[in-house]
Short mmCIF file of the C-alpha atoms (twelve columns), coordinates in Angstrom:
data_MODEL
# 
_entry.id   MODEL 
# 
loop_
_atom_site.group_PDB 
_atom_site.id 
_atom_site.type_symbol 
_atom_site.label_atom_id 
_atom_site.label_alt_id 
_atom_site.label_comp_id 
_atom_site.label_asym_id 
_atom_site.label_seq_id 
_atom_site.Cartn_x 
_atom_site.Cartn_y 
_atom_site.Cartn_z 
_atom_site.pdbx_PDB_model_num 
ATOM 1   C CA . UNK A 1   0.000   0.000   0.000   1 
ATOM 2   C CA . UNK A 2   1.798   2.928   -1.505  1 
ATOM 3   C CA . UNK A 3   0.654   6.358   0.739   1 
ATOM 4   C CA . UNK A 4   1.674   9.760   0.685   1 
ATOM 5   C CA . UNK A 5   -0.574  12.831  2.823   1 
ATOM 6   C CA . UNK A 6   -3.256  10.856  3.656   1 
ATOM 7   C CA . UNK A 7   -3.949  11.219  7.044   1 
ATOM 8   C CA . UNK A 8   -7.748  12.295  6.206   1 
ATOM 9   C CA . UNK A 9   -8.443  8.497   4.955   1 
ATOM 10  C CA . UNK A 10  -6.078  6.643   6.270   1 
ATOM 11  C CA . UNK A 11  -7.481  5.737   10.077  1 
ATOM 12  C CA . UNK A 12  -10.081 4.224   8.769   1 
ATOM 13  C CA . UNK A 13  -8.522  2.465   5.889   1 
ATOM 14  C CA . UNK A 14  -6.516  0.554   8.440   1 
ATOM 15  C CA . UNK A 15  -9.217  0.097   10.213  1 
ATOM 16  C CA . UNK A 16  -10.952 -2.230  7.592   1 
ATOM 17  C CA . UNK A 17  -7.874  -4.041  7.114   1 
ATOM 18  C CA . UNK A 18  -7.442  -4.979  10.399  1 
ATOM 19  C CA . UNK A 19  -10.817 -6.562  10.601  1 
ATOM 20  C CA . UNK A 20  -9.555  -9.205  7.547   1 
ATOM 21  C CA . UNK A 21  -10.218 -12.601 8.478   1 
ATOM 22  C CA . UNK A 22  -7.388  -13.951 7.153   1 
ATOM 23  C CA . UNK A 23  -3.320  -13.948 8.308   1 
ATOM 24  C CA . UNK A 24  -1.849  -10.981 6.240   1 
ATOM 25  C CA . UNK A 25  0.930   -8.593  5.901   1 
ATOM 26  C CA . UNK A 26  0.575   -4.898  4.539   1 
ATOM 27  C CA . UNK A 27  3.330   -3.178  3.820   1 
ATOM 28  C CA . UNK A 28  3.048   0.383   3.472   1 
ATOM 29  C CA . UNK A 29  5.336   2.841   1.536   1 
ATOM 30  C CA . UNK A 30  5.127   6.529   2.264   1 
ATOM 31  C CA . UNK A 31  5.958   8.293   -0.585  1 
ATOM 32  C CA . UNK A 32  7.416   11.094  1.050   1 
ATOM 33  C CA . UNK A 33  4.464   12.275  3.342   1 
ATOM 34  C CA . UNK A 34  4.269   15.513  4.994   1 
ATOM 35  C CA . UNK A 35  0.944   15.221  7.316   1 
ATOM 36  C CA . UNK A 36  1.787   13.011  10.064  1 
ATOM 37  C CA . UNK A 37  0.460   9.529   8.241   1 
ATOM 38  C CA . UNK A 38  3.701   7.796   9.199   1 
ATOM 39  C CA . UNK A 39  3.154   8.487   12.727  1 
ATOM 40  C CA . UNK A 40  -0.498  7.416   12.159  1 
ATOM 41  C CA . UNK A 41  0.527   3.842   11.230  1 
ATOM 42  C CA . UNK A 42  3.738   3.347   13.138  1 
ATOM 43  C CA . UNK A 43  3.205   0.291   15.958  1 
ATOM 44  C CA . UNK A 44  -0.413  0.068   15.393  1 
ATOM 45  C CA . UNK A 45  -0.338  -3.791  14.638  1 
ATOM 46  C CA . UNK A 46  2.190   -6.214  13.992  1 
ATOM 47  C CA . UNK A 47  1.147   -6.837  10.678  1 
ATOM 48  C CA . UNK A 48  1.711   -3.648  9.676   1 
ATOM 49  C CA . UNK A 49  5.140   -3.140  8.122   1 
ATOM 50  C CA . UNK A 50  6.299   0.528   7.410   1 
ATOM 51  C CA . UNK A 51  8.899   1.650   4.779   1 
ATOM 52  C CA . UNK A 52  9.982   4.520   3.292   1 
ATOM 53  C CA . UNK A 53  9.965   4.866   -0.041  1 
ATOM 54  C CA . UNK A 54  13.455  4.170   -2.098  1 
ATOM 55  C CA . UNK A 55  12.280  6.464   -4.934  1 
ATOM 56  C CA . UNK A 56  9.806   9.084   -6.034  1 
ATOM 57  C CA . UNK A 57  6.039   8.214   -6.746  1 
ATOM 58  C CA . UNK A 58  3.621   5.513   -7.010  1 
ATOM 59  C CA . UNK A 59  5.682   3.237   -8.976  1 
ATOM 60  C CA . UNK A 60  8.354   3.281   -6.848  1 
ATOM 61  C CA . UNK A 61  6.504   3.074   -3.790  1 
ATOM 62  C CA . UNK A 62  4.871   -0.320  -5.105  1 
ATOM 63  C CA . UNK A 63  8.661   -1.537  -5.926  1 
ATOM 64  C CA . UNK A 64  9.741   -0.970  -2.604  1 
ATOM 65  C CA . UNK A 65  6.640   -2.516  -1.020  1 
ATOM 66  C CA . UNK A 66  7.114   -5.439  -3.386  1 
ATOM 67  C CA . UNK A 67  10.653  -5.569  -2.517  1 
ATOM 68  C CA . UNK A 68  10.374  -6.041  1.345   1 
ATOM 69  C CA . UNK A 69  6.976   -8.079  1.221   1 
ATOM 70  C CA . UNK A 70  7.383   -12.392 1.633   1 
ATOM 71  C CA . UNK A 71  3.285   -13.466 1.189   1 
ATOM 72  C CA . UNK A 72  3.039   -16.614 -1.058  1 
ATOM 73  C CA . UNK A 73  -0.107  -13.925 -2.527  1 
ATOM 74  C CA . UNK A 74  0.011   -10.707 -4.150  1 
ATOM 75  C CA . UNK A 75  -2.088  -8.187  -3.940  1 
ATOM 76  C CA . UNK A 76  -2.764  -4.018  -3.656  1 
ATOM 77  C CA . UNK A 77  -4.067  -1.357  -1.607  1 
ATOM 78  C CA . UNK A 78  -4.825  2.085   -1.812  1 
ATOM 79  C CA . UNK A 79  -4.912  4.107   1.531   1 
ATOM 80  C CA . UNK A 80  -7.794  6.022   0.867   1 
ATOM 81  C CA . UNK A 81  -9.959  3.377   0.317   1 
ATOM 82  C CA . UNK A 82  -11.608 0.685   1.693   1 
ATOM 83  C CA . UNK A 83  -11.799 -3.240  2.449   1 
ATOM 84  C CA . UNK A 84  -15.125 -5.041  2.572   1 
ATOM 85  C CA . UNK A 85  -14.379 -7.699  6.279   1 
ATOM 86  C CA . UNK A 86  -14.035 -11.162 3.456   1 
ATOM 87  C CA . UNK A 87  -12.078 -9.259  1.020   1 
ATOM 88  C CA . UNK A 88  -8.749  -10.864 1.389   1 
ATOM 89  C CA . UNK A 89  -10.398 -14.238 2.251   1 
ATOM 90  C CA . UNK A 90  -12.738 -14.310 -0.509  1 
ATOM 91  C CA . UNK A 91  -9.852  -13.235 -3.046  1 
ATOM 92  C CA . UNK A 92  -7.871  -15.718 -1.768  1 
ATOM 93  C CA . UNK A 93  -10.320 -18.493 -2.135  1 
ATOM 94  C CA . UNK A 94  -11.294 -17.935 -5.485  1 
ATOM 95  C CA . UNK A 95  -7.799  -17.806 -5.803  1 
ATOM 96  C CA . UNK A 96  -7.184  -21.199 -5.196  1 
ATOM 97  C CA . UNK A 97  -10.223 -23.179 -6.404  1 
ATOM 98  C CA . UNK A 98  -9.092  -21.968 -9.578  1 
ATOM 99  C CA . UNK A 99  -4.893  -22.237 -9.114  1 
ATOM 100 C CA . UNK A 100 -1.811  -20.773 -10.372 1 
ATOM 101 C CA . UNK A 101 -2.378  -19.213 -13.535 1 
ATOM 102 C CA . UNK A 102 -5.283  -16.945 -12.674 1 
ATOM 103 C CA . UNK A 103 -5.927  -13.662 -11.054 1 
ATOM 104 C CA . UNK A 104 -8.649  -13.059 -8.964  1 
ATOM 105 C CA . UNK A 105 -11.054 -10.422 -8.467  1 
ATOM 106 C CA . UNK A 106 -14.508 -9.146  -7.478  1 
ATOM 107 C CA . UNK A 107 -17.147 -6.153  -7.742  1 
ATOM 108 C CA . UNK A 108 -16.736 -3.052  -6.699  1 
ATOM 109 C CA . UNK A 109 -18.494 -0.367  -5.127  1 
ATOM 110 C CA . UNK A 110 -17.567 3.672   -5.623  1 
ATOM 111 C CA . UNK A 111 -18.585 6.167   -2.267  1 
ATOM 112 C CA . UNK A 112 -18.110 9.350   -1.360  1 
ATOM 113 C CA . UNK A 113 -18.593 11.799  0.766   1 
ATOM 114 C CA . UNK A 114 -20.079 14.344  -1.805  1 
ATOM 115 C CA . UNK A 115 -21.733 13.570  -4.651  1 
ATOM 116 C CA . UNK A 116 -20.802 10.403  -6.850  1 
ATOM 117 C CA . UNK A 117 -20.425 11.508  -10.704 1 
ATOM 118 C CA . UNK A 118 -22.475 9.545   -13.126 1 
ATOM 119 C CA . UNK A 119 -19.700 8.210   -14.925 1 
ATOM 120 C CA . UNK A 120 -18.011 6.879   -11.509 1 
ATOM 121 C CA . UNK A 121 -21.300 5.334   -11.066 1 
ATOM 122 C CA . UNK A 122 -21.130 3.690   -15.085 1 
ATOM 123 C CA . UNK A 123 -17.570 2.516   -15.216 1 
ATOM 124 C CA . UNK A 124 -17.934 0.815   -11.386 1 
ATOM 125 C CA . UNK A 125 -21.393 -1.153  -13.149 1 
ATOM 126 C CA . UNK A 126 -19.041 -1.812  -16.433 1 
ATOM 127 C CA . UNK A 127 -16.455 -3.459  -13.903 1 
ATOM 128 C CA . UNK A 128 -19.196 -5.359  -12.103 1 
ATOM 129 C CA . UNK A 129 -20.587 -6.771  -15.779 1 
ATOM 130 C CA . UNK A 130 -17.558 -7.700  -16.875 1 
ATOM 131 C CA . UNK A 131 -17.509 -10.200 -13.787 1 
ATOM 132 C CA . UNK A 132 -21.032 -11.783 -14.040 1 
ATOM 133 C CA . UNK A 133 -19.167 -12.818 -17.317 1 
ATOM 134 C CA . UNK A 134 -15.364 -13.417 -16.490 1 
ATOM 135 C CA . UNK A 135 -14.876 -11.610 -20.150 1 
ATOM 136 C CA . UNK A 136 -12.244 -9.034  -18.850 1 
ATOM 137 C CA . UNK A 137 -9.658  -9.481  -21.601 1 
ATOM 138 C CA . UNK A 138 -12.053 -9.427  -24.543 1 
ATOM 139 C CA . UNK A 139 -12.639 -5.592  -23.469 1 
ATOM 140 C CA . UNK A 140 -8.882  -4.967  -22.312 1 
ATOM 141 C CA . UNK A 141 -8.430  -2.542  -25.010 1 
ATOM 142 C CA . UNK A 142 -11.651 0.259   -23.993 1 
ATOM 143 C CA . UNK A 143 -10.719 0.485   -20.627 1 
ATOM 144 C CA . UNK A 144 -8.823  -0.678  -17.640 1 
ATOM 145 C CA . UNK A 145 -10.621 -4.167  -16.674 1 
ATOM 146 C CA . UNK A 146 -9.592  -5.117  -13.198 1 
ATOM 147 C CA . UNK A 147 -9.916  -2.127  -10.480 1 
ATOM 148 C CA . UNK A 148 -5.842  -1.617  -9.569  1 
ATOM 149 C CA . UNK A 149 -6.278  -2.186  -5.840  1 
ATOM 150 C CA . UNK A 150 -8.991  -5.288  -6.492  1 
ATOM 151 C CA . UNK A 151 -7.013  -7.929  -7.587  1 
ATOM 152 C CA . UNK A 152 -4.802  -10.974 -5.779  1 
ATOM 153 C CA . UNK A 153 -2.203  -13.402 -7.750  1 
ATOM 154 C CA . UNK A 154 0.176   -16.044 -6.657  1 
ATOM 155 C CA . UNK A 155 3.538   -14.525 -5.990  1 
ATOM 156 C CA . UNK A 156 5.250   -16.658 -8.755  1 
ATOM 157 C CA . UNK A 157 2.666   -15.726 -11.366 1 
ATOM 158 C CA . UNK A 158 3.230   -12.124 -10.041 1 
ATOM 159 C CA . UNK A 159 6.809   -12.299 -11.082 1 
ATOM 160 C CA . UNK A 160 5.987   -13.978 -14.085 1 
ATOM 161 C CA . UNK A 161 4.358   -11.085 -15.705 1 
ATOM 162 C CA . UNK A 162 7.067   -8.805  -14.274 1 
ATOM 163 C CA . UNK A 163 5.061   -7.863  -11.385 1 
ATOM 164 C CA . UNK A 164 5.977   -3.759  -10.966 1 
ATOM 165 C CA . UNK A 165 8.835   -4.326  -12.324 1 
ATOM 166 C CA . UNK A 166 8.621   -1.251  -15.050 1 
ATOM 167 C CA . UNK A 167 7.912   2.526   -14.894 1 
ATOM 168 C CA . UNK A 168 5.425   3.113   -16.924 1 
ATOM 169 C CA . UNK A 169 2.297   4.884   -16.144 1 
ATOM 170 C CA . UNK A 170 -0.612  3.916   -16.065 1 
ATOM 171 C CA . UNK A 171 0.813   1.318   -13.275 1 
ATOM 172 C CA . UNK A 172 -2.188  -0.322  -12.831 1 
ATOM 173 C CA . UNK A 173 -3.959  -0.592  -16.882 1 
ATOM 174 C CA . UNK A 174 -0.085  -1.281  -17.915 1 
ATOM 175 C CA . UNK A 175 -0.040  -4.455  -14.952 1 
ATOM 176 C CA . UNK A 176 -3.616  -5.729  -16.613 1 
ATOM 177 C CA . UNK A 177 -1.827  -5.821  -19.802 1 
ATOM 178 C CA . UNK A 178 0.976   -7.582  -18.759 1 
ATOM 179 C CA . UNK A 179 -1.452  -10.447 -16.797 1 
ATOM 180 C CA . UNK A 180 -3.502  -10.680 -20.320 1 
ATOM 181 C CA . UNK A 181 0.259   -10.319 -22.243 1 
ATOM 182 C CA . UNK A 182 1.081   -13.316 -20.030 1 
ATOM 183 C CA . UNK A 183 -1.755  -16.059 -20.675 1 
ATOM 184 C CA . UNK A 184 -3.503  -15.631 -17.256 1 
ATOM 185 C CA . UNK A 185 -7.425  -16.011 -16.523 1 
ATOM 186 C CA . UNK A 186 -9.525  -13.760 -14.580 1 
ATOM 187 C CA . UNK A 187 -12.091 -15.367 -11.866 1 
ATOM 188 C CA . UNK A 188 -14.443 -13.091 -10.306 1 
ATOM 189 C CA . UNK A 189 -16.511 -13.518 -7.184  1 
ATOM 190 C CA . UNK A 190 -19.742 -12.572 -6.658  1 
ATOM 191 C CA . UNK A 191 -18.997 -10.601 -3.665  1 
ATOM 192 C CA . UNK A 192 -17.977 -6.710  -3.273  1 
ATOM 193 C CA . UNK A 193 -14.326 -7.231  -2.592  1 
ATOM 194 C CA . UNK A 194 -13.427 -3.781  -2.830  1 
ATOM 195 C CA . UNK A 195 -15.367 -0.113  -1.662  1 
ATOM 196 C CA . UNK A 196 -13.589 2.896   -3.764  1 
ATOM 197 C CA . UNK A 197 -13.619 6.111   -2.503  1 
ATOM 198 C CA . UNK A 198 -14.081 9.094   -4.617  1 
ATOM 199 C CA . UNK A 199 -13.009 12.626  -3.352  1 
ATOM 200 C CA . UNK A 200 -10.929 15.377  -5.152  1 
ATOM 201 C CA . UNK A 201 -7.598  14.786  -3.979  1 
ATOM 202 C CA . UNK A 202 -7.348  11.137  -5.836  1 
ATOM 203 C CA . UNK A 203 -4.042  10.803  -7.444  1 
ATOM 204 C CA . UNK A 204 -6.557  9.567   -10.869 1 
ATOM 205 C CA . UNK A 205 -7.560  13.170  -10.913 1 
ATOM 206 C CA . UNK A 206 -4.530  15.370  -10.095 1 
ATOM 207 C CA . UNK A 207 -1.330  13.802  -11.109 1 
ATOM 208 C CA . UNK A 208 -0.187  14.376  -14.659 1 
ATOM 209 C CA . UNK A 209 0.675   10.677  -15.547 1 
ATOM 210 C CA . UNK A 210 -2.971  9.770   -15.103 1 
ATOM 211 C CA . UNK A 211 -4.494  12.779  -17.397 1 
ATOM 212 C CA . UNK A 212 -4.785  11.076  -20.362 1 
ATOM 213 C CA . UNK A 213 -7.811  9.236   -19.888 1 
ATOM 214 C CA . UNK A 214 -7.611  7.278   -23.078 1 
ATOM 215 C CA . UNK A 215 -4.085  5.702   -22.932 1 
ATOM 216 C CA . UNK A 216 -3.825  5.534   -26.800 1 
ATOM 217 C CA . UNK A 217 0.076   4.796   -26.504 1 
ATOM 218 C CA . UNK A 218 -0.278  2.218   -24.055 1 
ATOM 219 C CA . UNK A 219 -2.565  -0.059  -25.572 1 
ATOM 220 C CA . UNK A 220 -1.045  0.530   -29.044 1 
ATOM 221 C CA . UNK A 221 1.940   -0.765  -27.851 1 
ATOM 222 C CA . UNK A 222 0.452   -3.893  -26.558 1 
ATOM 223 C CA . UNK A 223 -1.669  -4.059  -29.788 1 
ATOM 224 C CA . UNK A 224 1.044   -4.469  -31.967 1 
ATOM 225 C CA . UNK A 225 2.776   -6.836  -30.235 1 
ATOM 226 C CA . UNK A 226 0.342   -9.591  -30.846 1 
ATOM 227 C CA . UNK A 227 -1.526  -7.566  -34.122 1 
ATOM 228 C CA . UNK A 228 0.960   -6.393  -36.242 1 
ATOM 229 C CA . UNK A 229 -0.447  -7.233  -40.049 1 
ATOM 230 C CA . UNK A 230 -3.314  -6.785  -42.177 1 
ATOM 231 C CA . UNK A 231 -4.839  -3.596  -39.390 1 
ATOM 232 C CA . UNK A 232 -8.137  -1.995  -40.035 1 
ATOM 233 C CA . UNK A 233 -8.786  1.292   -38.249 1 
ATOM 234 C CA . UNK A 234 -12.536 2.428   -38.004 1 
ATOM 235 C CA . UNK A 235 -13.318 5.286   -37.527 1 
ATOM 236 C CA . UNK A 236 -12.626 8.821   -39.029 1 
ATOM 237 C CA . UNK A 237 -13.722 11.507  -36.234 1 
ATOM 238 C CA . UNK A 238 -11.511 12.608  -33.506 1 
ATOM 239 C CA . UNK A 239 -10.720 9.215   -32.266 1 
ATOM 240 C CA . UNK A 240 -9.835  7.534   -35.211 1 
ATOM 241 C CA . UNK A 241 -7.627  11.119  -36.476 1 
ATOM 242 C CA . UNK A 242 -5.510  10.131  -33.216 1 
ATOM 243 C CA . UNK A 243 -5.221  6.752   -33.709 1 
ATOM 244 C CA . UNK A 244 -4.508  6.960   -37.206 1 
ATOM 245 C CA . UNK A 245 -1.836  9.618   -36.627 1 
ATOM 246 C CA . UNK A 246 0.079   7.212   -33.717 1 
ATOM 247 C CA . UNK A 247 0.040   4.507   -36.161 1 
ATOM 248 C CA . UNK A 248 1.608   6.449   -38.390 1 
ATOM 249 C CA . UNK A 249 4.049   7.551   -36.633 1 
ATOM 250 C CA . UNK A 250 5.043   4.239   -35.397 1 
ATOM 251 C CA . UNK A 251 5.366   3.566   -39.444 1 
ATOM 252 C CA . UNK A 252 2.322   0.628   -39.517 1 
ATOM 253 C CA . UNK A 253 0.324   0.078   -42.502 1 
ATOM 254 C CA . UNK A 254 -3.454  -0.134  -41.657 1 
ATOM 255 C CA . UNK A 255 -6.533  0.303   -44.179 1 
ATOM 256 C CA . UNK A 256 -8.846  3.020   -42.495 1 
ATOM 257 C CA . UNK A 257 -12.690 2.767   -42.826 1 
ATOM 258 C CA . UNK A 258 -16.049 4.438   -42.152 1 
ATOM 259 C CA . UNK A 259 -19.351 4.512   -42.125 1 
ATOM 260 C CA . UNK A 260 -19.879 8.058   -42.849 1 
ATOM 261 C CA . UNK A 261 -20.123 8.274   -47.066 1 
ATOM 262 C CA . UNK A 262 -19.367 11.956  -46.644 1 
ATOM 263 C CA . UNK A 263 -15.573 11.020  -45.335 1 
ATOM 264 C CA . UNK A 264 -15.088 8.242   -47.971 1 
ATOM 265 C CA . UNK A 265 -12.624 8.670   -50.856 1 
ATOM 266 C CA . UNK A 266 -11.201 11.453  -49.130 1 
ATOM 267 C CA . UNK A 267 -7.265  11.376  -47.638 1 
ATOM 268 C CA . UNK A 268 -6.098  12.381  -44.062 1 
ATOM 269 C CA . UNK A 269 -2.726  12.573  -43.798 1 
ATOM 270 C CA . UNK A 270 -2.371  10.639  -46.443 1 
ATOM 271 C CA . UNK A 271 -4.479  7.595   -46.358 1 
ATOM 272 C CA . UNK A 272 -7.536  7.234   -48.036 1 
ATOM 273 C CA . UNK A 273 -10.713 6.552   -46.241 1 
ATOM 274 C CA . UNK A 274 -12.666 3.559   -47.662 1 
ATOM 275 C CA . UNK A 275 -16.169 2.036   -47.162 1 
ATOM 276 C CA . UNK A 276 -16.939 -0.683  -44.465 1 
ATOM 277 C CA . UNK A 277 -16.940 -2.757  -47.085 1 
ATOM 278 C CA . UNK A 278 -13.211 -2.778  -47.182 1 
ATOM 279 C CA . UNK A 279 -12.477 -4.360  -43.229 1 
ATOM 280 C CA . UNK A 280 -10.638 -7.216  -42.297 1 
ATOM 281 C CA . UNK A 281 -9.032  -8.685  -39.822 1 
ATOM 282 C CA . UNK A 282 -7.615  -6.699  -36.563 1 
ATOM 283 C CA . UNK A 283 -10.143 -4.281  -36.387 1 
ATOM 284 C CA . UNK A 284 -9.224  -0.953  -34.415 1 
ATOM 285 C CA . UNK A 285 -12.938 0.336   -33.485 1 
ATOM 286 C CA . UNK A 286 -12.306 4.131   -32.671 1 
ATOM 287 C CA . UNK A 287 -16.311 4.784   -33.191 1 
ATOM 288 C CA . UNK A 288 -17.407 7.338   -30.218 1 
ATOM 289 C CA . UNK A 289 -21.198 7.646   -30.860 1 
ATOM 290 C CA . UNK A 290 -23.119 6.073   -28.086 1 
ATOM 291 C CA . UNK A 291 -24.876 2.860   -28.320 1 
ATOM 292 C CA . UNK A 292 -22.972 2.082   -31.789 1 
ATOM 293 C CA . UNK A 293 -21.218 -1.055  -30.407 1 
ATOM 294 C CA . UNK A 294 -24.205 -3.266  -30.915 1 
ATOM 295 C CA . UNK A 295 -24.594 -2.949  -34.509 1 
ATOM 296 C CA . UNK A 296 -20.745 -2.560  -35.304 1 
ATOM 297 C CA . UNK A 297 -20.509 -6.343  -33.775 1 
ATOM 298 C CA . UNK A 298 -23.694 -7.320  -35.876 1 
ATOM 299 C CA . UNK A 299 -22.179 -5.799  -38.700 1 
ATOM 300 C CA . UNK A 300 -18.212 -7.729  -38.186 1 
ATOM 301 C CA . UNK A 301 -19.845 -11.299 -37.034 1 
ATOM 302 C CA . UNK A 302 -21.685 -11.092 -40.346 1 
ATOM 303 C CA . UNK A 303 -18.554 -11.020 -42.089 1 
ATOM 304 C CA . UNK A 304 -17.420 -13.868 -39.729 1 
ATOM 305 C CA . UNK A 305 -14.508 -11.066 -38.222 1 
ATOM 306 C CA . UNK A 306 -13.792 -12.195 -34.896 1 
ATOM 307 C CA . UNK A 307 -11.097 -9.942  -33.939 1 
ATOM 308 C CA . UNK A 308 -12.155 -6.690  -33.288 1 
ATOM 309 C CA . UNK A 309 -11.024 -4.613  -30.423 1 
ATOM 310 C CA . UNK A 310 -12.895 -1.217  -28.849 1 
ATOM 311 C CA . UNK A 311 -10.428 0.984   -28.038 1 
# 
């Protein structure tokens, strides 16, 4: 658990791990605090390990905790938020009934003290769909799948993947990729395994390495390590122009298509945009308009395309 100036949360954080009903070990990084929250968790419990951290910032705070931790399970906190009492047993459970090679994870649930936004509210019910179906991976490419502190893995499958091993931001989507990278399986409970506080002083909102909400780099980069020929890009509005343009720049060939006639036959930045008619294989969908997704996969499975990715 990686912590820096948050004294406001943190009692009660530790409070809810504490009541765990399983053996555990947290160890908890300060990243350089200035309020008094090493002093808050200093010789509470036992269990409670405290370091400082060896570097600067989140990533380094989760090497360091990595780095001085000895569980046979891996698994994340954040110290604002909070543990349902069977979180680390449930994980852990699941965890086993399904064996090394997995990850587990369950629902969430975003609070506040102020008002919850709506799309807090929508991407904590996308989370908590993707589990009823264990489909995480298929959907890797739209949005983080697995909630960074709700997650547990064995400690050699951890290491396998490379654990926090790199320094790229962000540390948690970048980790998914690396589990999915890596051949693992996701096994959800049905439980709440996790409660997510929202308030305005979340690193998610503030720091500049989270900003960029869509993480076009990242999951490029992962893209084209397993989809490297024969790309179709669709979509032509602002999306697609910035996906297109990345591509580009990283010199791959792709066939761009749309469904708007009024963009077809022209050329942006060079490459012509063609009719539907045109995709293949390793479909990019960059298609923003709401409730599209329905009949773009109507529209591929017809074609018998099966890989297509919503980015």
């Amino acid at each position: 658990m990686p912590f820096k100036n948050e004294g406001k949360f943190l009692r009660k954080t530790l409070e809810t791990i504490l009541n765990q009903e399983v053996d555990f070990e947290l160890i908890a990084v300060d990243d350089h605090s200035s309020d008094g929250s090493w002093e808050l968790i200093e010789g509470i419990d036992k269990q409670f390990k405290l370091f400082k951290n060896e570097g600067r910032g989140t990533i380094d705070a989760l090497k360091t905790a990595y780095k001085k931790s000895s569980g046979d399970f891996i698994t994340r906190m954040d110290a604002d938020d909070l543990m349902p009492k069977n979180k680390l047993k449930e994980l852990k459970r699941i965890l086993i009934a399904a064996g090394r090679g997995h990850v587990s994870t369950g629902r969430v649930e975003y609070f506040s003290d102020g008002e919850l936004g709506a799309g807090f509210i929508k991407y904590a019910d996308w989370l908590n769909g993707l589990c009823e179906r264990d489909d995480h991976f298929t959907h890797i490419f739209k949005e983080c799948v697995i909630a960074s502190p709700n997650w547990m893995m064995y400690r050699e499958d951890f290491e396998k993947i490379g654990g926090f091993g790199d320094s790229i931001y962000p540390e948690d989507y970048h980790l998914v990729f690396k589990m999915w990278q890596a051949g693992l399986k996701v096994v959800s409970s049905d439980c709440i395994t996790h409660l997510w506080r929202d308030h305005a002083g979340r690193a998610s909102r503030n720091l500049e390495v989270y900003r960029d909400q869509k993480f076009y780099d990242l999951k490029l980069d992962f893209f084209l390590k397993t989809k490297c020929d024969d790309i179709t890009l669709w979509g032509a509005g602002p999306s697609g122009k910035k996906l297109a343009k990345k591509l580009l720049e990283r010199r791959v060939e792709f066939r761009w298509v749309t469904g708007n006639l009024r963009k077809v036959g022209k050329f942006i930045y060079g490459v012509e945009i063609k009719l539907l008619d045109e995709v293949k294989d390793n479909v990019i969908l960059a298609v923003t308009q709401k409730d599209a997704s329905d009949g773009i996969v109507k529209f591929l499975k017809d074609r018998e395309i099966d890989n297509y990715y919503f980015f």
